[in-house]
C-alpha positions in Angstrom: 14.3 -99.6 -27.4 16.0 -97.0 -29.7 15.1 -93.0 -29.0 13.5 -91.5 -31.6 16.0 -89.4 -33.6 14.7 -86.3 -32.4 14.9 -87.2 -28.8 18.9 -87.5 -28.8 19.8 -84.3 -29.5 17.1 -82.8 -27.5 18.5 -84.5 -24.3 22.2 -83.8 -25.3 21.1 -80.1 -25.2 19.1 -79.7 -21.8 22.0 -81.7 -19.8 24.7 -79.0 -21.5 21.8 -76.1 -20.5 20.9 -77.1 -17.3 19.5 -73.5 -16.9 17.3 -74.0 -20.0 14.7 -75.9 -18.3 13.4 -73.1 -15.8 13.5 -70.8 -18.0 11.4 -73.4 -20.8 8.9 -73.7 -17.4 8.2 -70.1 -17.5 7.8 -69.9 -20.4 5.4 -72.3 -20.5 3.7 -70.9 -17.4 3.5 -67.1 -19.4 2.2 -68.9 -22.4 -0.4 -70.9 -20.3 -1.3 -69.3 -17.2 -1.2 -65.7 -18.0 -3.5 -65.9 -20.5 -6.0 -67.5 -18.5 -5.6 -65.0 -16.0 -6.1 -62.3 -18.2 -9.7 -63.7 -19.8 -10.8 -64.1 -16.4 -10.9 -60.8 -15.5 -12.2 -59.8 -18.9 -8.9 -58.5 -20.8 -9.2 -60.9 -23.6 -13.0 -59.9 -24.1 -13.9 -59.7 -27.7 -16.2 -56.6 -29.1 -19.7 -58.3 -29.4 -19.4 -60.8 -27.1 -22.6 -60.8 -24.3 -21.5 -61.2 -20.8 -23.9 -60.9 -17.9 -23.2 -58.7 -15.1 -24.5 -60.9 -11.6 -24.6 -59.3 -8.3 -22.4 -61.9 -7.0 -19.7 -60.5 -9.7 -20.5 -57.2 -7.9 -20.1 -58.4 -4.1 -16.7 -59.6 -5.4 -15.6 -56.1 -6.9 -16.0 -54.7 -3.3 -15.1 -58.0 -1.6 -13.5 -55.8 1.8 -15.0 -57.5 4.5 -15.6 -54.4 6.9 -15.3 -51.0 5.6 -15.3 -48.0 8.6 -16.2 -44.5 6.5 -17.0 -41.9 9.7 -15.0 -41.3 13.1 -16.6 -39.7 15.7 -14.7 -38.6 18.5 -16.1 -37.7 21.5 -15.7 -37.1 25.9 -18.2 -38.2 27.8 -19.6 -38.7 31.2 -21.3 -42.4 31.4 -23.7 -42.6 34.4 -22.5 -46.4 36.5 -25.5 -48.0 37.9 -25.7 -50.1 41.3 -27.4 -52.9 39.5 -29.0 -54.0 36.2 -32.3 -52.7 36.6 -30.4 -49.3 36.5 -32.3 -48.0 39.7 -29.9 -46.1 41.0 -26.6 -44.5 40.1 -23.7 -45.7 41.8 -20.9 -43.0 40.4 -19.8 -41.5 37.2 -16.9 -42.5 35.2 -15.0 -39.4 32.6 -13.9 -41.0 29.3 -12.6 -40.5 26.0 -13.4 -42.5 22.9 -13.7 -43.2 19.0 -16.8 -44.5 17.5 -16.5 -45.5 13.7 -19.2 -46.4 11.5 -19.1 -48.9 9.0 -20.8 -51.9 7.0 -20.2 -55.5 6.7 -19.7 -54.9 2.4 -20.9 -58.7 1.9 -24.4 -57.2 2.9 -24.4 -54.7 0.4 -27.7 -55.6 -2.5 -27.4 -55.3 -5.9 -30.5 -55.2 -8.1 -29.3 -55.6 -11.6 -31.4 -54.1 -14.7 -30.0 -55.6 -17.7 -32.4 -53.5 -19.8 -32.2 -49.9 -18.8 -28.3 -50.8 -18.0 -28.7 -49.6 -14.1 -27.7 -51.3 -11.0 -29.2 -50.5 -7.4 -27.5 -51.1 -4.3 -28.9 -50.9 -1.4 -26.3 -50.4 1.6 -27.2 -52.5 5.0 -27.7 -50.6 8.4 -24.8 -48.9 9.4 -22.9 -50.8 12.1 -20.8 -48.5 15.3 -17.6 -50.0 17.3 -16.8 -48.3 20.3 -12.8 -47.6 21.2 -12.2 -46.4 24.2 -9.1 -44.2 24.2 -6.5 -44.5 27.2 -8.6 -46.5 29.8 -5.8 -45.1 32.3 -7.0 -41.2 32.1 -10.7 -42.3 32.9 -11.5 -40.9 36.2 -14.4 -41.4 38.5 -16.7 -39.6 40.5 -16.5 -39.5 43.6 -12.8 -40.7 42.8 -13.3 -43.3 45.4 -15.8 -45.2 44.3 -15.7 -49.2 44.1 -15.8 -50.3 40.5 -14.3 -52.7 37.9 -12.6 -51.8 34.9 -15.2 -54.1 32.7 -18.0 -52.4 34.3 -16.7 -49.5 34.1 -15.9 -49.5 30.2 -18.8 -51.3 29.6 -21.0 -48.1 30.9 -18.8 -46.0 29.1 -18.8 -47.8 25.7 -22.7 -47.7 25.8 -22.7 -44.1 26.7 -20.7 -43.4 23.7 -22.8 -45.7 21.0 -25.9 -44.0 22.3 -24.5 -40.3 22.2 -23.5 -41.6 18.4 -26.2 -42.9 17.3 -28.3 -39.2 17.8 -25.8 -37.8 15.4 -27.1 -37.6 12.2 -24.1 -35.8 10.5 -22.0 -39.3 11.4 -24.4 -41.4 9.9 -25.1 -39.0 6.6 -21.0 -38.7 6.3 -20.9 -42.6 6.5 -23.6 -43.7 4.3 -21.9 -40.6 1.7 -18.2 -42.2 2.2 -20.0 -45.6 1.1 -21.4 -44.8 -1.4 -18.3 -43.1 -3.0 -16.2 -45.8 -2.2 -18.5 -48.6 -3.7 -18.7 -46.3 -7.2 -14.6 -46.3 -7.1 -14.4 -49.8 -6.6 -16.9 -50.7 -9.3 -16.3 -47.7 -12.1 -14.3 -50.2 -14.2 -17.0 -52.5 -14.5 -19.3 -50.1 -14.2 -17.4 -48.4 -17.5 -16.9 -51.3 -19.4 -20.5 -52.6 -19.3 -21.5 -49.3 -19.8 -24.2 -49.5 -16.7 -24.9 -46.4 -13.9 -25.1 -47.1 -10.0 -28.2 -46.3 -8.6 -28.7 -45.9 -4.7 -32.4 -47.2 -2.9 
């Protein structure tokens, strides 16, 4: 079978130009690809074109999976107890330690009003994680008391998320810091769609 005419001199050139043929594959891949890449994420979007914004589309924008917005450090004294029942109190255990407050940002709500062009979130109870800082300066007292380390964290990292959760100034500075970063992450659809964010 005889190669079309076209095909002769096609194939003489790519075996002198070896080096052709990546650079024909990137091409191909900047003429295909890129483009595609571009109209997903809306740069291709012609003027008078109605596209619907879903809170899915939303929970994407600010896909971080946990987002810590407040420290709060504090020293404490955690009361140890003999048993579970907490009846009486064996020792006391000194400690130092973080406690951060932050959302899961998959919980975050979105309800979407296409008419008045607003969108209300609605943020999800504020989650704390305890960090107990250098578990080798903890001290105990009386210094001679019998306790585990797990038992004895495990008072002092309830101590802490209980002393934390009474302060309202961490909570207000982590709900503020959400809701500033949840505008930031959103402002450019927010500005192109020409909608305002609304808190419940």
């Amino acid at each position: 079978m005889k190669k079309a005419r076209w095909l002769k001199p096609c194939t003489a050139y790519i075996t002198s130009h070896k080096w052709t043929i990546p650079v024909i594959a990137l091409v191909v891949i900047l003429s295909v690809v890129v483009p595609l890449w571009l109209s997903h994420y809306g740069i291709f979007e012609r003027t008078g074109r109605t596209t619907v914004i879903t809170s899915s589309t939303l929970t994407q924008a600010i896909d971080i999976a946990e987002l810590s917005t407040a420290e709060y450090n504090y020293r404490g004294i955690a009361e140890i107890y003999t048993d579970e029942n907490r009846t009486r109190i064996q020792c006391r255990a000194c400690y130092n330690a973080i406690v951060k407050a932050g959302i899961d940002m998959k919980k975050v709500v979105f309800d979407i009003d296409g008419a008045n062009k607003t969108i209300t979130a609605t943020l999800p109870e504020i989650d704390l994680k305890v960090t107990i800082i250098d578990e080798q300066s903890m001290a105990l007292l009386p210094a001679d008391a019998d306790v585990g380390i797990d038992r004895m964290l495990r008072y002092c990292r309830e101590d802490a998320e209980s002393e934390a959760k009474k302060s309202e100034e961490l909570f207000s500075t982590a709900r503020e810091n959400l809701q500033s970063t949840i505008h930031g992450l959103l402002y450019p659809i927010l500005k192109a769609k020409g909608y305002t964010l609304m808190w419940k």
